[in-house]
C-alpha positions in Angstrom: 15.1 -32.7 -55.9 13.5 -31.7 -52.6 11.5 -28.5 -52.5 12.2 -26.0 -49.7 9.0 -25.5 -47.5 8.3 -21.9 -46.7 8.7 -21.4 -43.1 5.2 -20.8 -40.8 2.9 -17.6 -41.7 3.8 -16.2 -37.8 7.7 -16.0 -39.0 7.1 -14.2 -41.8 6.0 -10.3 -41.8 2.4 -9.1 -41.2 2.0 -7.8 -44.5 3.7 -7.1 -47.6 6.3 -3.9 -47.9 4.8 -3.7 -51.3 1.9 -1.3 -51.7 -0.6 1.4 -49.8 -0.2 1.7 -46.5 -1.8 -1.6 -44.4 -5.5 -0.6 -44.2 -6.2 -4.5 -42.8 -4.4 -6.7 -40.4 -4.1 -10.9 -39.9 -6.1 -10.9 -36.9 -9.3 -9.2 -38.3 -8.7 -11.7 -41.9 -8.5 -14.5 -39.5 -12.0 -13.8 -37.4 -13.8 -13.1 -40.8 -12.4 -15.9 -42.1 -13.4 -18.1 -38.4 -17.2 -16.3 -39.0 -17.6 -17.6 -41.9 -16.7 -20.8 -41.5 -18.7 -20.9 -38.6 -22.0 -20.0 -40.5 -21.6 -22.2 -43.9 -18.7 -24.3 -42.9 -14.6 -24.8 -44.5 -15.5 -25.1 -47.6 -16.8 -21.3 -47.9 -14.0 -20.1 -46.9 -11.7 -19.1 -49.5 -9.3 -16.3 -50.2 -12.0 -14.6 -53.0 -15.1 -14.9 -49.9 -12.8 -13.5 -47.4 -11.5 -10.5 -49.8 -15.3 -9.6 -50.5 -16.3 -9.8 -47.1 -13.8 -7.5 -45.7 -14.2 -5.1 -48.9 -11.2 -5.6 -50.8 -10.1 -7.3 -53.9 -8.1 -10.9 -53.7 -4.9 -9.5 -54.6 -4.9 -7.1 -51.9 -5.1 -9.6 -49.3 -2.6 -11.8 -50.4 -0.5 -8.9 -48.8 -1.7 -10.4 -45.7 -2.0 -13.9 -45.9 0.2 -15.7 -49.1 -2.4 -18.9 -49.4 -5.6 -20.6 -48.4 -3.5 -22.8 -46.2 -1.7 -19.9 -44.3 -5.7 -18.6 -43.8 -6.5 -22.5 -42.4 -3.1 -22.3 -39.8 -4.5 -18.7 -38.6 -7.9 -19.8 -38.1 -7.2 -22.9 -36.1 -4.5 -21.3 -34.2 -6.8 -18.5 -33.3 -9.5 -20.4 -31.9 -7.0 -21.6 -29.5 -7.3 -17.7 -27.8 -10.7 -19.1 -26.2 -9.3 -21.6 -23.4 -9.4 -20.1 -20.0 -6.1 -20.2 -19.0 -6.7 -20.8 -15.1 -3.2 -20.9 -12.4 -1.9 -24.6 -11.8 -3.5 -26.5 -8.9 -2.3 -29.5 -7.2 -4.8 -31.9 -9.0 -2.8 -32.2 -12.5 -4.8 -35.0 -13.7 -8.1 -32.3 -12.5 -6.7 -29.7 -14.7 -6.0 -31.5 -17.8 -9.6 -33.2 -18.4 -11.0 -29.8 -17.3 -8.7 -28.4 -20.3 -10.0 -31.8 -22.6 -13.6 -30.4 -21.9 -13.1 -26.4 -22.6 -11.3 -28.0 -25.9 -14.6 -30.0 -26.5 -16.6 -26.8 -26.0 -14.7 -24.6 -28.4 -14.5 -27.7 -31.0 -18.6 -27.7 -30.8 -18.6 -24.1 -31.9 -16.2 -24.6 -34.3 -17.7 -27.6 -36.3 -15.4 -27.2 -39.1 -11.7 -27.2 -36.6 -12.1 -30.7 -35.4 -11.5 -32.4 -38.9 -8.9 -29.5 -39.7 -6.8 -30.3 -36.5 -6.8 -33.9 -37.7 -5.9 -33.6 -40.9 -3.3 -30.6 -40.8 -2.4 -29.6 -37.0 -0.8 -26.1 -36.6 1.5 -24.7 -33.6 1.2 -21.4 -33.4 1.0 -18.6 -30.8 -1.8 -19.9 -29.1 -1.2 -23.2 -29.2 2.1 -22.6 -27.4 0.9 -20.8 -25.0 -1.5 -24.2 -24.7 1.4 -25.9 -24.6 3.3 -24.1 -22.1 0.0 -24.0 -19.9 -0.2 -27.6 -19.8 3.9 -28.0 -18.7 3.0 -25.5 -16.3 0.6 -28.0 -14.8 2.6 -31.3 -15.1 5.6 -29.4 -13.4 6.0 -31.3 -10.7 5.2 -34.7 -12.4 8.0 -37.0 -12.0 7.0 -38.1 -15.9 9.6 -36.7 -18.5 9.5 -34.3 -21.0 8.6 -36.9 -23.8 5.4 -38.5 -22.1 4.7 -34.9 -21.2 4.6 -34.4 -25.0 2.9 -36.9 -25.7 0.3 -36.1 -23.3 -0.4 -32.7 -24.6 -0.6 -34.4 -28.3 -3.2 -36.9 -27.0 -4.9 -34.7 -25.3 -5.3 -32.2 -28.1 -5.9 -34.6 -30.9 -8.0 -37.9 -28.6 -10.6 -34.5 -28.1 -10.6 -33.8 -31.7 -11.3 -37.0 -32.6 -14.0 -37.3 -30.0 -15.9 -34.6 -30.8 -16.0 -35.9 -34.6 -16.7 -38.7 -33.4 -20.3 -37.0 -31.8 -20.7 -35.2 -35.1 -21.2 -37.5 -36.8 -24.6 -39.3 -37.9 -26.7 -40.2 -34.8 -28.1 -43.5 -36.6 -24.3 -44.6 -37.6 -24.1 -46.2 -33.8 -27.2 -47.8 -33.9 -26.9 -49.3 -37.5 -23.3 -50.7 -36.1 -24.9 -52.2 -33.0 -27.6 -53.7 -34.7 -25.1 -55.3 -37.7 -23.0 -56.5 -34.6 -26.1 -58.3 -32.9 -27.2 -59.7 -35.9 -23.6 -61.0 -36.4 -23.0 -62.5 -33.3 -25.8 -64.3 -33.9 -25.1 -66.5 -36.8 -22.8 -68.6 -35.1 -19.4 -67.3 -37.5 -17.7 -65.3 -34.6 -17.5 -67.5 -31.4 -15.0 -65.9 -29.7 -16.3 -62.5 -30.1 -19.9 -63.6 -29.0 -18.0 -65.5 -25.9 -16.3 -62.4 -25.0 -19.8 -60.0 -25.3 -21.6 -62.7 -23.4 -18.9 -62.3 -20.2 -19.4 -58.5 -20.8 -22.9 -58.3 -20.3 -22.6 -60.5 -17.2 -21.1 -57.2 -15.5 -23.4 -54.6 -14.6 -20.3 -52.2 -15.7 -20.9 -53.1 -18.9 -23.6 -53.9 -21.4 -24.3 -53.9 -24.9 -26.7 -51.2 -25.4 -26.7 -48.2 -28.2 -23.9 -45.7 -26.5 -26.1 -42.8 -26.2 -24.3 -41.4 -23.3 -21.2 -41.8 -25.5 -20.2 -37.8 -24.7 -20.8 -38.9 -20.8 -17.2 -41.4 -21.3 -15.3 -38.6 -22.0 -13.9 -37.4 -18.9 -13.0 -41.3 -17.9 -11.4 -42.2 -21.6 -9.2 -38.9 -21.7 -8.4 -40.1 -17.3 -7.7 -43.0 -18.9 -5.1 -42.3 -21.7 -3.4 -39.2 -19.8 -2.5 -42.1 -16.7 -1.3 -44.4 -18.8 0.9 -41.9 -20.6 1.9 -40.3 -17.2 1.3 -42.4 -14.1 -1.4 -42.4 -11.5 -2.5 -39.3 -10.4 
């Protein structure tokens, strides 16, 4: 038996037909909900919290919103009404790390959306209106519609995991560089040690803690966007 999933919270009405007349709306339940989570992360938020803090009882909001989970698609969706949609340029390539980086800024205010984009991604409103930016500016790229796709999925989630990635303990590197030293230096992994040796012969690379590791952004996100799409 398969169960039939109910259909996204932006296809179904605003509010129940049910009751008083709507004193509330989505959008103001969604910031409340995007404040709190802000100040004492994801797990504060649930559907009792946001009833209090918008001075109504539980049952009244799920006139609004039917679940916890319909609150988390809001509140990630709605965070994606703070990128600065600018008009296309010529520089595609330009555009789209600019867009990776004002994602990396509104992911750093956020602390809780990274891990909830990973875990369950959303399209709503905003996000298509992301995603229709972002074929706006591959337009006239010769790439098709599938690697065009792909590249707004990259781009989305690749930032997402990057900015976990510089939330996450500051010593984690550093204990992983110095296990790595240590192991390279007993002798069992001669290949690997070869391969770091020939590394740290180039003055492009080195083996050093990566504490510039939010500096690499703009050339891994160049990087994977290319190789998805072509040379700029």
């Amino acid at each position: 038996m398969t169960s039939e999933m109910a259909p996204s919270i932006w296809m179904r009405p605003e509010r129940s037909a049910v009751g008083r007349p709507a004193q509330h709306s989505r959008a103001k339940i969604t910031a409340i909900a995007v404040e709190v989570a802000d100040r004492e992360g994801l797990d504060a938020v649930s559907m009792r919290r946001i009833a209090t803090e918008i001075g109504t009882g539980a049952a009244s909001l799920y006139r609004y919103v039917e679940t916890r989970e319909d609150l988390l698609d809001l509140m990630t969706d709605a965070t994606g009404a703070e990128y600065e949609l600018a008009p296309p340029t010529e520089d595609w390539l330009a555009e789209l790390v600019a867009l990776g980086e004002q994602g990396r800024a509104i992911l750093r205010r956020h602390r809780w959306l990274a891990g909830l984009i990973m875990t369950r991604s959303v399209m709503g409103p905003n996000g298509l209106a992301l995603l229709q930016h972002v074929l706006t500016v591959l337009e006239r790229h010769p790439a098709g519609l599938a690697a065009k796709m792909e590249a707004f999925a990259m781009l989305y989630g690749v930032t997402a995991a990057f900015v976990l990635q510089e939330q996450a303990d500051s010593g984690r590197e550093a204990r992983n560089l110095a296990f790595l030293q240590h192991a390279l230096a007993s002798g069992e992994y001669p290949r690997l040690a070869e391969l770091v040796s020939e590394a740290a012969q180039s003055p492009q690379s080195s083996l050093e803690p990566p504490v510039a590791t939010a500096d690499r952004y703009p050339d891994i996100i160049t990087r994977i966007l290319t190789g998805l799409l072509g040379p700029a």
